[in-house]
C-alpha positions in Angstrom: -40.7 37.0 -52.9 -42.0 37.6 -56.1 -43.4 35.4 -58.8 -40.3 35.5 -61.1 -38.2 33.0 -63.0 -34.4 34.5 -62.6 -32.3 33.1 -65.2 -28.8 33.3 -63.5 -25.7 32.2 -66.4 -22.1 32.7 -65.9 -20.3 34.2 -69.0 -16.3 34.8 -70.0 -15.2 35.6 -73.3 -17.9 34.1 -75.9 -18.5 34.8 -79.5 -21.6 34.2 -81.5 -22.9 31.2 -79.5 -24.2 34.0 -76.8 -25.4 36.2 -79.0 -27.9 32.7 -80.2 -28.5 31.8 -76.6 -30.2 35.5 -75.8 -32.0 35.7 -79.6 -33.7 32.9 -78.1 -34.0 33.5 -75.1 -35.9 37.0 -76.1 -38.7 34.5 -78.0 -39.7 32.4 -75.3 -43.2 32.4 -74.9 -44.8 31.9 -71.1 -46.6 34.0 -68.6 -44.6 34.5 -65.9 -42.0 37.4 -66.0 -38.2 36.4 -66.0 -34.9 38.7 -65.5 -31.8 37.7 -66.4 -28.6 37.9 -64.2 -25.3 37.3 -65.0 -21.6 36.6 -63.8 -19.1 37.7 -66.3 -15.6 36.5 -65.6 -13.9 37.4 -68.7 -11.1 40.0 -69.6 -12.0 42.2 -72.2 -15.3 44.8 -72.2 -16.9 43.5 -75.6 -19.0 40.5 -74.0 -19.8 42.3 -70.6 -21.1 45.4 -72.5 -23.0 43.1 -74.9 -24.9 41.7 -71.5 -24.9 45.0 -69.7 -27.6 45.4 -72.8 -29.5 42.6 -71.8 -29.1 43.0 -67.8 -28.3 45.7 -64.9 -27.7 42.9 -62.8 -24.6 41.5 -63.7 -21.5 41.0 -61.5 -17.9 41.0 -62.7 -14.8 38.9 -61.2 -11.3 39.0 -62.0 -10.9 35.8 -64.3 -8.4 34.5 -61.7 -10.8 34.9 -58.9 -13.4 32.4 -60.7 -14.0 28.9 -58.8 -17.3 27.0 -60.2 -18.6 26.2 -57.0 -18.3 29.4 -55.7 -19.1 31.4 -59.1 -22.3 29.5 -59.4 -23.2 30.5 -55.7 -22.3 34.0 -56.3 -24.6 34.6 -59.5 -27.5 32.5 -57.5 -27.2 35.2 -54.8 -28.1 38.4 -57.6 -31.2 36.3 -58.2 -34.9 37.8 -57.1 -36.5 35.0 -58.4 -38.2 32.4 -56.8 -37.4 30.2 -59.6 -33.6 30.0 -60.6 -32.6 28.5 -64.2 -28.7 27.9 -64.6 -28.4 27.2 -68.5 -24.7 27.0 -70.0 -25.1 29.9 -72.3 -23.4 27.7 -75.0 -26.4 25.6 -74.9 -29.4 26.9 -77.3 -33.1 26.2 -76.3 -34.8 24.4 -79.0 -38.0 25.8 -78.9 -39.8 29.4 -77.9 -41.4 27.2 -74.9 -38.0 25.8 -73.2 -38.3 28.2 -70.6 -42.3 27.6 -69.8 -41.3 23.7 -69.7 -39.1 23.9 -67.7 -40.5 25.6 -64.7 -44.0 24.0 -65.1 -43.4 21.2 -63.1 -42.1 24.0 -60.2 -45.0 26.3 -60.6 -47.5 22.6 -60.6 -45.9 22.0 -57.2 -44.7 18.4 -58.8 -40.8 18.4 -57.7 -38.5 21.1 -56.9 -35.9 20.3 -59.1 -36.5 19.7 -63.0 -33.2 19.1 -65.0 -34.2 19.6 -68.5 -33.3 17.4 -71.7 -30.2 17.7 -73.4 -29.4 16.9 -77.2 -26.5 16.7 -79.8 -26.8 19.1 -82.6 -27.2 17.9 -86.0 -24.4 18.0 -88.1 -25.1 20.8 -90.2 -25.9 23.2 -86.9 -24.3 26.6 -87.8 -23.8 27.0 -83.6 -21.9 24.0 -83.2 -19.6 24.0 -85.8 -16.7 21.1 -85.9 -18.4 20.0 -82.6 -16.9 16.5 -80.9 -17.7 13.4 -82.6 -18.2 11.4 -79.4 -20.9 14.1 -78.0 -23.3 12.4 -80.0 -26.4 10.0 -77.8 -24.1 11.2 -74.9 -21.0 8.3 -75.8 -18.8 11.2 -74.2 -20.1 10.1 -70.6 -19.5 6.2 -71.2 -17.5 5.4 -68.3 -19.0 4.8 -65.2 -17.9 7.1 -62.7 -21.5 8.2 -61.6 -23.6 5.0 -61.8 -23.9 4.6 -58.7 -24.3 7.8 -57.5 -27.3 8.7 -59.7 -28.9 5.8 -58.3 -28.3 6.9 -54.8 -28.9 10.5 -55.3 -32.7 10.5 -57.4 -31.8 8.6 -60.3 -31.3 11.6 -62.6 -28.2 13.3 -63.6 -28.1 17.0 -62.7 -26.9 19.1 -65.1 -26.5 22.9 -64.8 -26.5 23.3 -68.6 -30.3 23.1 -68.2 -31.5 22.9 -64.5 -33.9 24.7 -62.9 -34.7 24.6 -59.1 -36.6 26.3 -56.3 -34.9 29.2 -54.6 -35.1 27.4 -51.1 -33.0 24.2 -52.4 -30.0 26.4 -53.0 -30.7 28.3 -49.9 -30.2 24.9 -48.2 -26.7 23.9 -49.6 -25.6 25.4 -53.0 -23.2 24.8 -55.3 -19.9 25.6 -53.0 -17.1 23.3 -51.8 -16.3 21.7 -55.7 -13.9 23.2 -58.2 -15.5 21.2 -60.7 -18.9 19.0 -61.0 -20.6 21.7 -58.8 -24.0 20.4 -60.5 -23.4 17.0 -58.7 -22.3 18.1 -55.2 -25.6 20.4 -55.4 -27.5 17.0 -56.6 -26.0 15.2 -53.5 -27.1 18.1 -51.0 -30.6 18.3 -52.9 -31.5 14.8 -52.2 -30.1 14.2 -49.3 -32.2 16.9 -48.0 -35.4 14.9 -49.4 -36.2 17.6 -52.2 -37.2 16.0 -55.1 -36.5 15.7 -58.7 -38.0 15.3 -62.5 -37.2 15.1 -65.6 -38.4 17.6 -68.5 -37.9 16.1 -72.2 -39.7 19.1 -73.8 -37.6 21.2 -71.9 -35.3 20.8 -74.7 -31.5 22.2 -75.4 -29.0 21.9 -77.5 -25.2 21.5 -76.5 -21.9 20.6 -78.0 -18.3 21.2 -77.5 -15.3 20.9 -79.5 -11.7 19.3 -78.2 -9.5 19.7 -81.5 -6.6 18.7 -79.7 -5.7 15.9 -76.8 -4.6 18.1 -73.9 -8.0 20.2 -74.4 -9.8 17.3 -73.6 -7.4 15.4 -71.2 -7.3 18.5 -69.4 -11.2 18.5 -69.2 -11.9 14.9 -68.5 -9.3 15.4 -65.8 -11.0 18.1 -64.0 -14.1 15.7 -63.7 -12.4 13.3 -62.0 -11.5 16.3 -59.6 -15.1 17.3 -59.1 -16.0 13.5 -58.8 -13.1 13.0 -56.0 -14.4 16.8 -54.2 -17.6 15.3 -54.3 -17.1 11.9 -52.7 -16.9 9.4 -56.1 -13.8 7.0 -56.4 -13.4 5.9 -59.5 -11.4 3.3 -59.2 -8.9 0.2 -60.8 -11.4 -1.7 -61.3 -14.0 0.7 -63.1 -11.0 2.1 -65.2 -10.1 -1.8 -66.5 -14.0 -2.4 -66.7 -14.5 1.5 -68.9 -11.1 0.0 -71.1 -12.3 -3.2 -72.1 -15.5 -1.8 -73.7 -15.5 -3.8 -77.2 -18.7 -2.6 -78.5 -16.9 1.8 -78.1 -13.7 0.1 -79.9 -15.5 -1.4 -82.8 -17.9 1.6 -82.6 -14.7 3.8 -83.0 -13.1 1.8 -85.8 -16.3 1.9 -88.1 -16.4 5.8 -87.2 -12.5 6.1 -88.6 -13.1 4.1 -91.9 -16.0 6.4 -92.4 -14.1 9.2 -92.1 -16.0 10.7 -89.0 -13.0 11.0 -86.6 -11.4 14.0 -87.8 -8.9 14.8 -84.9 -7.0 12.5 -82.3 -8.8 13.5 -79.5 -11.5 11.7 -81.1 -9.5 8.7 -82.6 -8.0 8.0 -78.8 -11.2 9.2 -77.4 -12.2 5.3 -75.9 -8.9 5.3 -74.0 -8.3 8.6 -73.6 -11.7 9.4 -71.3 -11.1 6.6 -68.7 -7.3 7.2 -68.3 -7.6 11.0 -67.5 -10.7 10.5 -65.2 -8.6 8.3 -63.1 -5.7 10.4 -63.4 -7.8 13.2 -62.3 -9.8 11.5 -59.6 -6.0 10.0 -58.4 -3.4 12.5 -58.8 -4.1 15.8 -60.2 -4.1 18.4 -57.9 -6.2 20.8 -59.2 -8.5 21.5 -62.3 -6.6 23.1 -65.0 
């Protein structure tokens, strides 16, 4: 297998936040050679010709036929790398040495997985405009649905928005058998299997999403507590009374409204809304929407 870094991202319908995402990718500076492979699962032509300028070895799915899980599997499976980045090609590297950070611990033989850092834009980021107010120093994860599961499973948080592993680790397990949270049933797998893990803080990236309106974000904090439920993670009564009663995100969110930060109700109701649609998702819902 060749010494390559394959940089495998899975792409529908995107605007100018993928058009950043491979301006920077084109200035990262490191010695090893990369390719980049792609799953595009959107409807029209304008995106997937845009990457068929980037890449030869892309694959395209009906958008109906797209399961994260599975997808992720699929575009692991183009790779010739043995090296495999999954960024979230809304997710900018901050620097032209992202990609050389991120595999150094690989190459050094230190652990097999690295998940790389992840930060909030600043408010005046022309990528991220109008992003979520309660993205910012990660308050959007507050509740505590994976506690104890990141302690059990190597103490870090996978995230595919910036993770980079071995080719062998997803050779023993992949991503398969979630519809949502596919990062943490790979996690589970990974360590379980007595790979290991680090952390990269200069592997640095930059990642925000917008939820103008209620159901866009019920509908996505619902499908975690899908993934969470696929993977093996109750969230239960008692965490969902415990996630409620957090004074300090209340007072937090009130100071936020009188300063004007809180621009939509998905943010106002954003303390409530989070723990109420992971348990109805973890519960109830059927399937991720």
């Amino acid at each position: 297998m060749q010494d390559l870094i394959s940089i495998a991202i899975m792409v529908r319908d995107s605007g100018n936040i993928l058009d950043e995402f491979l301006k920077r990718l084109n200035t990262q500076k490191l010695s090893m050679p990369y390719e980049l492979v792609a799953l595009y699962y959107g409807e029209g032509d304008e995106t997937y010709k845009k990457l068929r300028a980037f890449t030869k070895n892309i694959k395209r799915i009906h958008p109906k036929e797209f399961n994260i899980g599975k997808s992720r599997d699929l575009v692991c499976s183009l790779a010739h790398g043995n090296y495999i980045i999954t960024p979230s090609i809304d997710a900018v590297p901050a620097s032209n040495h992202w990609l050389r950070e991120l595999v150094k611990p690989l190459k050094l033989g230190v652990a097999d997985v690295v998940q790389g850092d992840i930060a909030c834009p600043k408010k005046d980021d022309s990528n991220f405009p109008d992003f979520f107010y309660w993205e910012r120093n990660f308050m959007f994860y507050f509740t505590s649905e994976g506690n104890c599961f990141i302690k059990n499973y190597g103490n870090i948080g996978f995230s595919c928005i910036n993770l980079a592993f071995r080719k062998k680790v997803w050779e023993n397990g992949g991503f398969g058998g979630v519809s949502y949270c596919e990062d943490k049933m790979f996690q589970k797998r990974t360590i379980t299997a007595n790979f290991t893990c680090t952390y990269s803080k200069k592997a640095l990236v930059i990642h925000a999403h917008t939820y103008k309106t209620v159901g866009s974000l019920v509908k996505r904090i619902s499908n975690e507590g899908v993934g969470w439920k696929q993977v093996g993670v109750n969230y239960g009564a008692r965490l969902l009374v415990k996630d409620l009663l957090r004074m300090d995100l209340h007072i937090h969110a009130i100071r936020a409204l009188f300063r004007h930060d809180l621009k939509y109700n998905s943010e106002i109701f954003f303390i409530i809304l989070r723990p109420v649609a992971l348990f109805w998702g973890n519960h109830f819902a059927k399937r991720v929407y």
